[in-house]
gemmi code that builds the backbone of each chain (N, CA, C; Angstrom):
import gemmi

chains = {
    "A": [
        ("UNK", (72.290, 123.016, 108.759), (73.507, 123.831, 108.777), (74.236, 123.613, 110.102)),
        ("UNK", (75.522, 123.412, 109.744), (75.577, 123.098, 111.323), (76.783, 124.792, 111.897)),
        ("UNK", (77.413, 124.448, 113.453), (77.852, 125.274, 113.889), (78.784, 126.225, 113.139)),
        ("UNK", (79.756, 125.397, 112.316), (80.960, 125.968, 111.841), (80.530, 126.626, 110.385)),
        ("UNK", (79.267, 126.290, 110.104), (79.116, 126.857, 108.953), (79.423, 128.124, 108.742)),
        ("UNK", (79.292, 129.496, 109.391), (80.094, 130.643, 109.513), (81.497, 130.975, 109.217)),
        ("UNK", (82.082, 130.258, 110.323), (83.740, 130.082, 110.272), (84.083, 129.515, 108.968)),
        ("UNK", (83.094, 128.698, 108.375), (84.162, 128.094, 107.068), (83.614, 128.837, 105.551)),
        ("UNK", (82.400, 129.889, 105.257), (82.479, 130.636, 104.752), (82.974, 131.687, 105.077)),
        ("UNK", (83.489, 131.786, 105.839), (85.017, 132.761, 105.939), (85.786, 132.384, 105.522)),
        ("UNK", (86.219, 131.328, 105.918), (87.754, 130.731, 105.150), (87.582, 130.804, 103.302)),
        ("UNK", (86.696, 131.029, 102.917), (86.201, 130.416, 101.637), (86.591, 131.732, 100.798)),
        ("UNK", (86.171, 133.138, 102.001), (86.441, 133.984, 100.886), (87.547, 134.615, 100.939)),
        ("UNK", (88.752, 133.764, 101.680), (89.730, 134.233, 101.376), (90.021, 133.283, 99.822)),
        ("UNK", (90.943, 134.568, 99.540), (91.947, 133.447, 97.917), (93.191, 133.373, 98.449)),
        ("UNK", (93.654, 132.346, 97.879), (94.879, 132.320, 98.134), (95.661, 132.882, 97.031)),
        ("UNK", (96.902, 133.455, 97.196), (97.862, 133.879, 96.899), (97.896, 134.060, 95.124)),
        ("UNK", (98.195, 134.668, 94.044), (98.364, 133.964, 93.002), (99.788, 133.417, 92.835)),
        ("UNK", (100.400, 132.964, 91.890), (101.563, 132.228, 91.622), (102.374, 132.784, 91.222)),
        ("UNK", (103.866, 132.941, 90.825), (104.508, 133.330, 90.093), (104.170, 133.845, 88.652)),
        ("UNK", (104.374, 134.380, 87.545), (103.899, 133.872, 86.315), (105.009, 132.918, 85.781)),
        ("UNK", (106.068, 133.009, 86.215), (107.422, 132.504, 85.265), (106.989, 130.585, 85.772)),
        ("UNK", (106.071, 130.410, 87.173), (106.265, 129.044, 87.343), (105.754, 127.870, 86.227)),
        ("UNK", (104.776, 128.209, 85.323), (104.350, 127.618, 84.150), (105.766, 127.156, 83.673)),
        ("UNK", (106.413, 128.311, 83.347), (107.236, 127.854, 82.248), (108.886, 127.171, 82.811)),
        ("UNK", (108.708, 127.229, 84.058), (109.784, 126.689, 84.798), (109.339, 125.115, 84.882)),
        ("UNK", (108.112, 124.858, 84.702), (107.474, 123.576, 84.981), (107.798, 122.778, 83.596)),
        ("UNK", (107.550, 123.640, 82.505), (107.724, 123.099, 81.106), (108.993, 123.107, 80.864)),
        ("UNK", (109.812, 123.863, 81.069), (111.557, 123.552, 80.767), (111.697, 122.461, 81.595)),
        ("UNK", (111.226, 122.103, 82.515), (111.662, 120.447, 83.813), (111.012, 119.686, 82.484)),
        ("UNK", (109.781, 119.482, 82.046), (109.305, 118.575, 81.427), (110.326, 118.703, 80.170)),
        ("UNK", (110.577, 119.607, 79.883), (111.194, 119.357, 77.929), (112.138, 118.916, 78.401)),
        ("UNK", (113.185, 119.568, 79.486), (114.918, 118.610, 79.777), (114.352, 117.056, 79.955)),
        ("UNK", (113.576, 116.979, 80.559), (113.057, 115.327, 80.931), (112.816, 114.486, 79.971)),
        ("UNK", (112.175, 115.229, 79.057), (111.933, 114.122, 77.957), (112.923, 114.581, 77.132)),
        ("UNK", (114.079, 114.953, 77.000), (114.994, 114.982, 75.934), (116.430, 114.113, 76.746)),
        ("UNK", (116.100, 113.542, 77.841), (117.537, 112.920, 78.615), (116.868, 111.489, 77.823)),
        ("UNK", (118.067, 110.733, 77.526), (117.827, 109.102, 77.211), (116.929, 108.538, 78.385)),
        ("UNK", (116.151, 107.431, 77.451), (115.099, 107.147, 78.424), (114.983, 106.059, 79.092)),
        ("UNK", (116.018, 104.818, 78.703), (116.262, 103.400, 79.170), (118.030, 103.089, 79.232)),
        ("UNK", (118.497, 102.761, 80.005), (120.206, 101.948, 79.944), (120.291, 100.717, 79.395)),
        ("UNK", (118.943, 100.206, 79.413), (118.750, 98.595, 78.803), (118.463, 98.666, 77.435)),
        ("UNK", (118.979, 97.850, 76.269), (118.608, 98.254, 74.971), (117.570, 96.550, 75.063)),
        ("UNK", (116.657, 97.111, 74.214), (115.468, 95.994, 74.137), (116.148, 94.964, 73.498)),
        ("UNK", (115.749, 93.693, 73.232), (116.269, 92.429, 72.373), (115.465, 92.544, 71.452)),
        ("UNK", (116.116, 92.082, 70.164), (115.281, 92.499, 68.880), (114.589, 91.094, 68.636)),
        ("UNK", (113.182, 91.284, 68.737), (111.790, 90.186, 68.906), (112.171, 89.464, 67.875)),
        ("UNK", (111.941, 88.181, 67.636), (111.531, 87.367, 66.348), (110.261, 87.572, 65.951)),
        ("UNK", (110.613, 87.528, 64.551), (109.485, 87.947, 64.216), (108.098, 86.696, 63.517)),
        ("UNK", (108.740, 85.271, 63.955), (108.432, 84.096, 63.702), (107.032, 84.183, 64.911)),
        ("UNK", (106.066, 83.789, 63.735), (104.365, 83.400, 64.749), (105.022, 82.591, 65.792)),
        ("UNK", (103.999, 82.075, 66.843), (103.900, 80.733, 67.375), (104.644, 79.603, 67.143)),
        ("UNK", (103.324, 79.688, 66.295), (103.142, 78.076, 65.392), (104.436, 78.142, 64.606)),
        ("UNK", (104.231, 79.160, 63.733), (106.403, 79.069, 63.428), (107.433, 78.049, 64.310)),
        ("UNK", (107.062, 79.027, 65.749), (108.509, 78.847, 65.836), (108.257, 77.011, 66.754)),
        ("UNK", (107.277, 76.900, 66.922), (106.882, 75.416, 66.923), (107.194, 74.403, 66.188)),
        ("UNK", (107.099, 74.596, 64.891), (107.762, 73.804, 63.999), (108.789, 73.667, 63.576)),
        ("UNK", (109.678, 74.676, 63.985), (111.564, 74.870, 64.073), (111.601, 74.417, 65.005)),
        ("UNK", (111.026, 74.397, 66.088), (111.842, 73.447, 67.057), (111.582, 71.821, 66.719)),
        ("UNK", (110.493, 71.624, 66.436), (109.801, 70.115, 66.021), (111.294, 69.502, 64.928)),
        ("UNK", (111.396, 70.407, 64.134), (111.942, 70.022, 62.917), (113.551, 69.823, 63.336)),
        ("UNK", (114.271, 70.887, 63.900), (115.575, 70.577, 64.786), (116.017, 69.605, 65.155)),
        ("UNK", (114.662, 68.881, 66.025), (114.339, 68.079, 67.258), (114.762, 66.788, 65.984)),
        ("UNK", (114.068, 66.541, 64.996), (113.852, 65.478, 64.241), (115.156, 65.202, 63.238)),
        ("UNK", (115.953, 66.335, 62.732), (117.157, 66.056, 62.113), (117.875, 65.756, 63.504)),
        ("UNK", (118.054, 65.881, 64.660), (119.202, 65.630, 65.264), (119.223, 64.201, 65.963)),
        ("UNK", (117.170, 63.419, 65.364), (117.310, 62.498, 65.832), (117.674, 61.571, 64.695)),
        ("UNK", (117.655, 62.132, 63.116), (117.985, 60.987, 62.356), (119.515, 61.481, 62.010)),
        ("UNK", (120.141, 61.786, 62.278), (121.550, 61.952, 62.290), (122.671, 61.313, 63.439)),
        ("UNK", (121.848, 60.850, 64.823), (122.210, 60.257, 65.466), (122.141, 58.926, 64.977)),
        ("UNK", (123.656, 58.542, 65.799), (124.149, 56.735, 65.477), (122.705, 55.786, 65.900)),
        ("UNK", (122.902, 54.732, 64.927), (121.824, 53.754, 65.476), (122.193, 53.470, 66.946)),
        ("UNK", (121.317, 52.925, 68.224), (122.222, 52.285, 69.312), (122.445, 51.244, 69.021)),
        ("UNK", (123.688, 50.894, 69.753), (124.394, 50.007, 69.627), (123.410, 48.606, 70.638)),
        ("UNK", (123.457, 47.456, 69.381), (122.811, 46.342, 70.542), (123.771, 44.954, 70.916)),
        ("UNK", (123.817, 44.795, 72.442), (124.422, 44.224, 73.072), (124.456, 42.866, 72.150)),
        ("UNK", (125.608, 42.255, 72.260), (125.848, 40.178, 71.689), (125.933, 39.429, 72.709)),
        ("UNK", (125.235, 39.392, 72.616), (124.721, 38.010, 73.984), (125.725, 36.549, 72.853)),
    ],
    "B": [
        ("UNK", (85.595, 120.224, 92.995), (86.280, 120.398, 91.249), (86.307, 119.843, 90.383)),
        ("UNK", (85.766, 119.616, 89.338), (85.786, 118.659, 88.272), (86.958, 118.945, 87.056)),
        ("UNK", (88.058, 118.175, 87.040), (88.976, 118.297, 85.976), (89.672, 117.096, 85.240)),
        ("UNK", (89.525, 117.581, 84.009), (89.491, 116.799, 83.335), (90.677, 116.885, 82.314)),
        ("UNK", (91.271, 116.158, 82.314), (92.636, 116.534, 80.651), (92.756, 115.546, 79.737)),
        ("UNK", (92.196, 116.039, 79.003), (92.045, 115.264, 77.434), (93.552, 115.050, 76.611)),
        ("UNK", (94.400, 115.867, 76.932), (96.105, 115.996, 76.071), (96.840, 116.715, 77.007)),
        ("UNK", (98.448, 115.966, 76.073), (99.164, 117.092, 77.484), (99.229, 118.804, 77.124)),
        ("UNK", (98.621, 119.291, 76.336), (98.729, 120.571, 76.534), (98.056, 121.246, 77.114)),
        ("UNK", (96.659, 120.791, 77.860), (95.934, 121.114, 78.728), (96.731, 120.991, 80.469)),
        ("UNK", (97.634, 120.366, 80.667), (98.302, 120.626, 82.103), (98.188, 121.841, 82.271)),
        ("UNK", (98.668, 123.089, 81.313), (99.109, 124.473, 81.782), (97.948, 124.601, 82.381)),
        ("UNK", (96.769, 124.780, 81.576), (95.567, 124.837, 81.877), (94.575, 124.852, 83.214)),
        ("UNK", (94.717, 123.591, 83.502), (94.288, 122.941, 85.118), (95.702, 123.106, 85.992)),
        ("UNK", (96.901, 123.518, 85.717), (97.931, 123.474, 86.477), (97.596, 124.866, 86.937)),
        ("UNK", (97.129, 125.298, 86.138), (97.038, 127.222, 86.251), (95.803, 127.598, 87.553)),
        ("UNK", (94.938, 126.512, 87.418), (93.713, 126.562, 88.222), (94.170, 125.695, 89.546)),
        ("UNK", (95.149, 125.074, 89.973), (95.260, 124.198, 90.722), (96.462, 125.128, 91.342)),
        ("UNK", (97.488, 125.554, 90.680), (98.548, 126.449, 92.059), (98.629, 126.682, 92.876)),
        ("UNK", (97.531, 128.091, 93.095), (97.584, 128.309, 93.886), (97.586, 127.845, 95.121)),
        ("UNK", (96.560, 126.807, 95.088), (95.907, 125.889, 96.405), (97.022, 124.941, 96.579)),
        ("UNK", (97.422, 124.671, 95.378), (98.788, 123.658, 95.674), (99.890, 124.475, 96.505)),
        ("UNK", (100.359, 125.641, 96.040), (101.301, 126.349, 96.250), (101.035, 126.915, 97.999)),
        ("UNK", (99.817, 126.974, 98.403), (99.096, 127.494, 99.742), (99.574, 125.799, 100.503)),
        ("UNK", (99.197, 124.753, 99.930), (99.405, 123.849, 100.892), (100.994, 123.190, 101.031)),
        ("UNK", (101.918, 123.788, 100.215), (103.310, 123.314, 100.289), (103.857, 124.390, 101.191)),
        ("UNK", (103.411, 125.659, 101.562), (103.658, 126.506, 102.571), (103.785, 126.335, 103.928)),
        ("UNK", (103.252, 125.061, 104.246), (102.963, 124.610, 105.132), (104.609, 124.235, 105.704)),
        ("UNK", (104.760, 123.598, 104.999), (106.157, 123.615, 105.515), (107.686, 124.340, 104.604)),
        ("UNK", (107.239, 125.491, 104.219), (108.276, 126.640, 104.058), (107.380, 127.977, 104.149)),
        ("UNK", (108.553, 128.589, 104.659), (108.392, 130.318, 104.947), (107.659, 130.873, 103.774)),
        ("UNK", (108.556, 131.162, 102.769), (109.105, 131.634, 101.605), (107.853, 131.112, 100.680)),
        ("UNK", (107.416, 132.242, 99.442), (106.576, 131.745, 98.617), (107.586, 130.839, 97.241)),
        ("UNK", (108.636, 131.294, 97.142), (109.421, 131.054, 96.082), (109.421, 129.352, 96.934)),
        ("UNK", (110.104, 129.375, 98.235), (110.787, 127.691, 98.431), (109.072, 127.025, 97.882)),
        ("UNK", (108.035, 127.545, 98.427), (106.887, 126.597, 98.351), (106.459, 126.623, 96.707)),
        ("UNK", (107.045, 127.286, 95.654), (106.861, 126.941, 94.343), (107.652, 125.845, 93.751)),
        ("UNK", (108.624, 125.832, 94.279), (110.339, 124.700, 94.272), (109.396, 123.652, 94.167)),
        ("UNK", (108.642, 123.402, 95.391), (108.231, 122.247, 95.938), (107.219, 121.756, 95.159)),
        ("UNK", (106.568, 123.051, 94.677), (104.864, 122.419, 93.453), (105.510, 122.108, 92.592)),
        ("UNK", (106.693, 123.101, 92.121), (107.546, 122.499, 90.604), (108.251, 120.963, 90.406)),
        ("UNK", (108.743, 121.136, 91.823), (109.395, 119.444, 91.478), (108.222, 118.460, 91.908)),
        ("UNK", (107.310, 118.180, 92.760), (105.894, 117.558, 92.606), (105.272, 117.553, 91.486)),
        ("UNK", (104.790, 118.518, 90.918), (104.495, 118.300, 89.558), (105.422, 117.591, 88.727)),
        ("UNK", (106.352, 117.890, 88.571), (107.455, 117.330, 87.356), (107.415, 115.761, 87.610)),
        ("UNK", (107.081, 115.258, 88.800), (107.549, 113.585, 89.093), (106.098, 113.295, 88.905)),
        ("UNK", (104.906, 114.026, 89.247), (103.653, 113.575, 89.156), (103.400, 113.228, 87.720)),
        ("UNK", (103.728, 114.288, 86.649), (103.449, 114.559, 85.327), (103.927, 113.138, 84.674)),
        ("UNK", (105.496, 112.796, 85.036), (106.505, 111.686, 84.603), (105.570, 110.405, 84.953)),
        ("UNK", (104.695, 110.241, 86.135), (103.985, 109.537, 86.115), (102.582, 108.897, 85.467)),
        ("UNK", (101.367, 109.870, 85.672), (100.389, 110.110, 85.521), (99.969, 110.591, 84.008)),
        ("UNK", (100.323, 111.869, 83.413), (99.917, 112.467, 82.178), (98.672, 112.890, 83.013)),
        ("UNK", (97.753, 112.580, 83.801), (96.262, 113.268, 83.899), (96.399, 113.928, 85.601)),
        ("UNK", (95.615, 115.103, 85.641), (95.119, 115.995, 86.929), (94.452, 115.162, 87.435)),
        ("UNK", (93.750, 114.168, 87.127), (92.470, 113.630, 87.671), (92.743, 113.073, 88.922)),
        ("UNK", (94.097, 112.572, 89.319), (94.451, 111.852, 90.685), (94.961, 112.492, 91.037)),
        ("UNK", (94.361, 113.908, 91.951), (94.488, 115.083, 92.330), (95.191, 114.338, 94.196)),
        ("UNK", (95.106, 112.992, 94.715), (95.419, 112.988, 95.693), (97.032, 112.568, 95.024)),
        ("UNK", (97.672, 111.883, 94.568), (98.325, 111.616, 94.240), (99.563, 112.903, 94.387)),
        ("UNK", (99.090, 113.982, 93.725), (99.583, 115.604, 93.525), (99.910, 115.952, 94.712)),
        ("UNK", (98.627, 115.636, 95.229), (98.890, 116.359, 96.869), (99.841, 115.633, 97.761)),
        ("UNK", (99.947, 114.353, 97.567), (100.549, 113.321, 98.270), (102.243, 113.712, 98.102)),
        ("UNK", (102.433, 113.927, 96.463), (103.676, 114.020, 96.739), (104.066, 115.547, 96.784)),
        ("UNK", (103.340, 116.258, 96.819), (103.808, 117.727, 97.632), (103.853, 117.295, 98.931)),
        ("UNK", (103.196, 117.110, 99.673), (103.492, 116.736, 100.840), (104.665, 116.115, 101.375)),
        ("UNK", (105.043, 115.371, 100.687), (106.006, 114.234, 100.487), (107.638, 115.328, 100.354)),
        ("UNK", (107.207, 115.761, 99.477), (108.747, 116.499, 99.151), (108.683, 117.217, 100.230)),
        ("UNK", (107.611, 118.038, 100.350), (107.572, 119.307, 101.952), (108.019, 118.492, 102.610)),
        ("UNK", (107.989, 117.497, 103.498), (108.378, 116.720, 104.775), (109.498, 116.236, 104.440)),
        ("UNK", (110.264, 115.953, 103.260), (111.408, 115.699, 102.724), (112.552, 116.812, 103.342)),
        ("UNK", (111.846, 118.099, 102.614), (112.726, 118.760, 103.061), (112.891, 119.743, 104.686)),
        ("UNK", (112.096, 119.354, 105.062), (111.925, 119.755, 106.382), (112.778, 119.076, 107.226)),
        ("UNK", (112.685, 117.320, 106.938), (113.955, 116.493, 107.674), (114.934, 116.833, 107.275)),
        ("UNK", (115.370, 117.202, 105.657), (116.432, 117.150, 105.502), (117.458, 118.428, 106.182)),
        ("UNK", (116.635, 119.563, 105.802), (117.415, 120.775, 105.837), (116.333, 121.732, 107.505)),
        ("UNK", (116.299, 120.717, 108.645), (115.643, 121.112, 109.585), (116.525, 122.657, 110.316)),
        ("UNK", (117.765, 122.936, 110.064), (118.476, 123.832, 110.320), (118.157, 125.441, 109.689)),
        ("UNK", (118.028, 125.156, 108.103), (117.200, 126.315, 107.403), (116.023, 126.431, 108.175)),
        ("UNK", (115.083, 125.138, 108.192), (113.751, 125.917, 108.560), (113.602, 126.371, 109.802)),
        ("UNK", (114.406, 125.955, 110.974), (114.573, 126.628, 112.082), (115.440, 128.311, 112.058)),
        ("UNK", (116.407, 128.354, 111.013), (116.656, 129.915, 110.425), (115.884, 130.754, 109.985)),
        ("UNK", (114.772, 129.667, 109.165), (113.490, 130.446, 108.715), (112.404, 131.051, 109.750)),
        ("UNK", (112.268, 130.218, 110.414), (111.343, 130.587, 111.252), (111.737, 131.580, 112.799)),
        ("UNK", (113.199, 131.396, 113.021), (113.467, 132.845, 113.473), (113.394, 133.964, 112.656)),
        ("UNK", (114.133, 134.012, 111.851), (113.719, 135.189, 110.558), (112.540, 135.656, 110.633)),
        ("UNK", (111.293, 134.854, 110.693), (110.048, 135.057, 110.855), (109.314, 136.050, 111.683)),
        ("UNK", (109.662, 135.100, 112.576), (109.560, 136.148, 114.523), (110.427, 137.795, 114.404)),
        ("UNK", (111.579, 137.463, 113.788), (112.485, 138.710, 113.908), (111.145, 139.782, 112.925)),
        ("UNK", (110.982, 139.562, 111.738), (110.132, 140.477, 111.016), (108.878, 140.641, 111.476)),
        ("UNK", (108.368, 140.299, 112.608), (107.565, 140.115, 113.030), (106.077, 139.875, 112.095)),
        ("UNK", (106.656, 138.800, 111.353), (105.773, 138.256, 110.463), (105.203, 139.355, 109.547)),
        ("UNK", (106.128, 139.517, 109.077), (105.859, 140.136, 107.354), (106.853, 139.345, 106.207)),
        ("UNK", (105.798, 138.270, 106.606), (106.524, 137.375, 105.178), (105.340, 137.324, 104.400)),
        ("UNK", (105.477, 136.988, 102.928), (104.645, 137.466, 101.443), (103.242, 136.965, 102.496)),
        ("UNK", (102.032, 137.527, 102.398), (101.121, 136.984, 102.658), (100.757, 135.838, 102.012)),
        ("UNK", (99.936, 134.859, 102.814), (99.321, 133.513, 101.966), (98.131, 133.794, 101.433)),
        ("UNK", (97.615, 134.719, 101.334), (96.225, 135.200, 100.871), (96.169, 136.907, 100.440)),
        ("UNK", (95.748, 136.480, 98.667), (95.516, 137.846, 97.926), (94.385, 139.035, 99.009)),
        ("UNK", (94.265, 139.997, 98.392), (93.003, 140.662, 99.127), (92.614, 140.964, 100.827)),
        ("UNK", (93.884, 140.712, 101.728), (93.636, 140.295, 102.999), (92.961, 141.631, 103.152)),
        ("UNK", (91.742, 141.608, 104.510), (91.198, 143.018, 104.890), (91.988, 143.148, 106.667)),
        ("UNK", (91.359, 143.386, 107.402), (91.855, 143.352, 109.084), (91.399, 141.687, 109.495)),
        ("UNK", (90.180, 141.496, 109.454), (89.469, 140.455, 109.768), (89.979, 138.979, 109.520)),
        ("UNK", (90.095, 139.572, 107.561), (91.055, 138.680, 106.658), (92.300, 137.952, 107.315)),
        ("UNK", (92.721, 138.665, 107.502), (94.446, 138.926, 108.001), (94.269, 138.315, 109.504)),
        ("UNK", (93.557, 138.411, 110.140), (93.308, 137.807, 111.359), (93.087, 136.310, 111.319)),
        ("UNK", (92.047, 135.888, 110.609), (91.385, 134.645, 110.515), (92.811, 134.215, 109.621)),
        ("UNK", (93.390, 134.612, 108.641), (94.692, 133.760, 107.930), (95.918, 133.540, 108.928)),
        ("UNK", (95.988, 134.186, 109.908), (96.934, 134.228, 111.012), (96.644, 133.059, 111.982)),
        ("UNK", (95.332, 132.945, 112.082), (94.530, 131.994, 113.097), (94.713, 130.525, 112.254)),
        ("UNK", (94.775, 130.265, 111.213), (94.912, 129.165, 110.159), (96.547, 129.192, 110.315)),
        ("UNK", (97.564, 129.640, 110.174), (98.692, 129.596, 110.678), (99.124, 129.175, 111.774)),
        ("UNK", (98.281, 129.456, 112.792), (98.647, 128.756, 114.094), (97.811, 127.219, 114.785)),
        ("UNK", (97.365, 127.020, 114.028), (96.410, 125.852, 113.736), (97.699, 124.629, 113.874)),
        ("UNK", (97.307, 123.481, 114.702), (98.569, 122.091, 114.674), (98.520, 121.634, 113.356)),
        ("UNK", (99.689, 121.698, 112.531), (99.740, 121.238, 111.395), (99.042, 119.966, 110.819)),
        ("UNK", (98.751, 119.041, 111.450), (97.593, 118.183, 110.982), (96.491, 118.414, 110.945)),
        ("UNK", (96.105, 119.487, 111.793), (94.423, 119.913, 111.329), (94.264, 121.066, 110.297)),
        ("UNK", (95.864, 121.877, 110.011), (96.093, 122.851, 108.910), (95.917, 122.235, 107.883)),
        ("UNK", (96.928, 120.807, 108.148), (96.709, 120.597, 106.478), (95.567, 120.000, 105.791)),
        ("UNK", (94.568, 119.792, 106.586), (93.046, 119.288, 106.201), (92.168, 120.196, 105.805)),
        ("UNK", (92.828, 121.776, 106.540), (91.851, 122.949, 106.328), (92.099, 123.114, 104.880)),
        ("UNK", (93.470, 123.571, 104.590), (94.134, 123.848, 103.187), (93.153, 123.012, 102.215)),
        ("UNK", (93.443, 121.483, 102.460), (92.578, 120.711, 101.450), (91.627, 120.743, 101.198)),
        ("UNK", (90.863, 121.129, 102.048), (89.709, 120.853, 101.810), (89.125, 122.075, 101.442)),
        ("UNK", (89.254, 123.670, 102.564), (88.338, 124.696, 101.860), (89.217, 125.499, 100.787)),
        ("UNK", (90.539, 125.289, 100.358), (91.124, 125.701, 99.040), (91.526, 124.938, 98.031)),
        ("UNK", (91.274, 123.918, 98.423), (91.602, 122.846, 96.934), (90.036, 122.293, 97.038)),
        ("UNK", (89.482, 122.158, 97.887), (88.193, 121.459, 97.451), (88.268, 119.795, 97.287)),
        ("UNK", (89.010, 119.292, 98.093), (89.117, 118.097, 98.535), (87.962, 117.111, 98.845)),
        ("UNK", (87.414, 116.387, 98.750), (87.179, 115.373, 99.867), (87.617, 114.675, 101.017)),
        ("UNK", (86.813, 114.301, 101.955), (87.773, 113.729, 103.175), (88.044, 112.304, 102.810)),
        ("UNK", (87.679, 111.969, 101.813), (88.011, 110.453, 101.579), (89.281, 110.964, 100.579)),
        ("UNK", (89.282, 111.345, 99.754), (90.871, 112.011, 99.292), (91.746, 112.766, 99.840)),
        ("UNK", (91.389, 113.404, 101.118), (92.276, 113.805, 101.866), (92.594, 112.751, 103.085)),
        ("UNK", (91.823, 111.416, 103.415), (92.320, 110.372, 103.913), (93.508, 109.702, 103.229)),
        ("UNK", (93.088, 109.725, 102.219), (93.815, 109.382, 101.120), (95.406, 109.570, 100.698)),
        ("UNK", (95.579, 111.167, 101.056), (96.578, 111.855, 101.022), (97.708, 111.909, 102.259)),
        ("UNK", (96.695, 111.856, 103.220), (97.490, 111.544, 104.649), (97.497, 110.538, 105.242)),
        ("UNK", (96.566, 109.538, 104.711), (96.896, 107.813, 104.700), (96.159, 107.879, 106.238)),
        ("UNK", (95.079, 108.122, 106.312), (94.273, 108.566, 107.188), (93.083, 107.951, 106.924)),
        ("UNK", (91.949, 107.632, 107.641), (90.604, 107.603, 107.299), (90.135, 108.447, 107.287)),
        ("UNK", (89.030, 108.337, 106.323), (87.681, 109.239, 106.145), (87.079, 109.908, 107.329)),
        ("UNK", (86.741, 109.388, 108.421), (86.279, 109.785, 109.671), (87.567, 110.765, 109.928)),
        ("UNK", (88.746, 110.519, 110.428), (90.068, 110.689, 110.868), (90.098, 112.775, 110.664)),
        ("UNK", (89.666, 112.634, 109.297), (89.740, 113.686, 108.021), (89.160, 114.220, 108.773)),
        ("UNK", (87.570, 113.815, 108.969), (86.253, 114.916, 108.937), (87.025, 115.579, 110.322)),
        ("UNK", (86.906, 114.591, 111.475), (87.112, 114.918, 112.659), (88.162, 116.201, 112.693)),
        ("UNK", (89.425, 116.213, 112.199), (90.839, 117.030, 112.216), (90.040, 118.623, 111.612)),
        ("UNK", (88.899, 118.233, 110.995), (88.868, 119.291, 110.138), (87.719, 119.924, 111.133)),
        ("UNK", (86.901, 119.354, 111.851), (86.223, 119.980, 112.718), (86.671, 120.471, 114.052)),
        ("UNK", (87.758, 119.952, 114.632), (89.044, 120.324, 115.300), (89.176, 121.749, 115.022)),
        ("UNK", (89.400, 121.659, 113.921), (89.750, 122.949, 113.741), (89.113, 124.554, 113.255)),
        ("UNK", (87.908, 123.926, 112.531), (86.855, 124.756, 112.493), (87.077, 125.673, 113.856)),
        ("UNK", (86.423, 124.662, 114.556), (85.992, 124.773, 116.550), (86.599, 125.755, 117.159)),
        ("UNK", (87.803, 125.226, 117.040), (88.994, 126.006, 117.644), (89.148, 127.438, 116.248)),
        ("UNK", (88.979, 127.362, 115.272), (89.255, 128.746, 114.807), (87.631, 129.395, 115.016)),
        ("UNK", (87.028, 129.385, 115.225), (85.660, 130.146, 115.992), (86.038, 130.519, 117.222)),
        ("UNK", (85.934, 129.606, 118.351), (86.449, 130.039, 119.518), (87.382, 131.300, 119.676)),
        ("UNK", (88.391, 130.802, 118.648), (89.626, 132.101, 118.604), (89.379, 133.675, 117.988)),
        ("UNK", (88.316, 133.202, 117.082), (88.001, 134.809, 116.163), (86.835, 135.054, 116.689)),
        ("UNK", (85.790, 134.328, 116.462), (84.287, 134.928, 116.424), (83.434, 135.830, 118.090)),
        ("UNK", (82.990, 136.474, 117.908), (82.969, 137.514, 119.080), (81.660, 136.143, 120.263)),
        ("UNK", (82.131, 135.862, 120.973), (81.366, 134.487, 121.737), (79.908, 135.127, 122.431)),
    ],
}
model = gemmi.Model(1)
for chain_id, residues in chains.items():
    chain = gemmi.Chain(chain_id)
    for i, (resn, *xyz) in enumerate(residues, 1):
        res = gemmi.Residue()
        res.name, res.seqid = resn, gemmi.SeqId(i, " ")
        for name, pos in zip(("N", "CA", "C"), xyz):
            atom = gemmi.Atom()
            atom.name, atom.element = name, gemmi.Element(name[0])
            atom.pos, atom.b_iso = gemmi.Position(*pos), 0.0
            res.add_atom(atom)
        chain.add_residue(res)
    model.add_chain(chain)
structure = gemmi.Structure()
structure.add_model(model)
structure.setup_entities()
């Protein structure tokens, strides 16, 4: 036990204070206004809803019509 | 203290058990019991927006603290109004402690005049039931830092009350 052990079961049996009663519900009207204000300024982008591998093969496939739709190259006449 | 919150309708709950001590350590820096509820109310409200759980009880304390020292810089003119006000009533402002006896009332007076860094370790620790590693925590302090402030002050509130 050491010195202060006295002094700080004193402090112990004081209580502190009780609270308001109204502060509960002053706490819960902050929370309900809070969650009823809009909650983002940014609107999300609406996800595709294409797997992976989907959207892997739309690009593959893009990639491949725009190469057979392109002109043959042209070869030099020597 | 062990607390625990399973949903948010249990806050009232542990909020109800936690006030007071909260409300005792935001006093610290206001007169007034009402300004030091302001201060648990809007701490809580930003803690809650954060967290959902009691369990990071330093966190709570951190930002009571936080707002108290907020408004102490901000509005240093009130609290210097306040604290003449004080002196003028010759300190009959709401007591910080239910039940005071003579003794009571002495030793809570002696915790009042305590240097606010070793007050606010007392608060934490023998009315909230702190740890000194969460009250390092809170004052961004070490563990040692804690114990020491808090034996500081023990010391010195013996010296001051207890018959030598």
């Amino acid at each position: 036990m050491n010195d202060s052990s006295d002094i700080e079961s004193e402090l112990k049996k004081l209580r502190p204070a009780p609270v308001r009663a109204n502060l509960v519900t002053r706490i819960e009207n902050a929370l309900l206004e809070e969650s009823s204000l809009p909650t983002a300024a940014v609107l999300a982008q609406k996800r595709s809803t294409l797997s992976n591998r989907q959207r892997i093969t739309q690009i593959w496939r893009q990639r491949s019509l725009r190469l057979t739709s392109a002109p043959p190259p042209s070869i030099p006449v020597a | 203290m062990e607390i625990v919150v399973s949903n948010n309708e249990d806050w009232k709950e542990c909020f109800s058990q936690l006030a007071p001590g909260l409300v005792l350590f935001a006093r610290q820096w206001v007169q007034s019991r009402a300004d030091a509820e302001d201060i648990v109310q809007d701490a809580f409200v930003r803690f809650w927006r954060r967290q959902h759980s009691i369990q990071n009880r330093t966190l709570l304390f951190a930002t009571v603290r936080s707002i108290g020292l907020d408004l102490l810089r901000r509005d240093a003119r009130r609290a210097r109004r306040e604290a003449a006000a004080v002196l003028e009533s010759d300190q009959t402002t709401e007591p910080h402690f239910s039940n005071e006896d003579e003794s009571q009332r002495a030793l809570a007076d002696a915790v009042d005049r305590l240097p606010r860094e070793q007050r606010e370790v007392v608060v934490m620790k023998i009315w909230n039931e702190l740890t000194f590693q969460e009250i390092g925590t809170v004052l961004g302090i070490s563990q040692n830092t804690a114990a020491s402030r808090y034996r500081y002050a023990l010391t010195s509130l013996k010296k001051n009350l207890l018959p030598q």
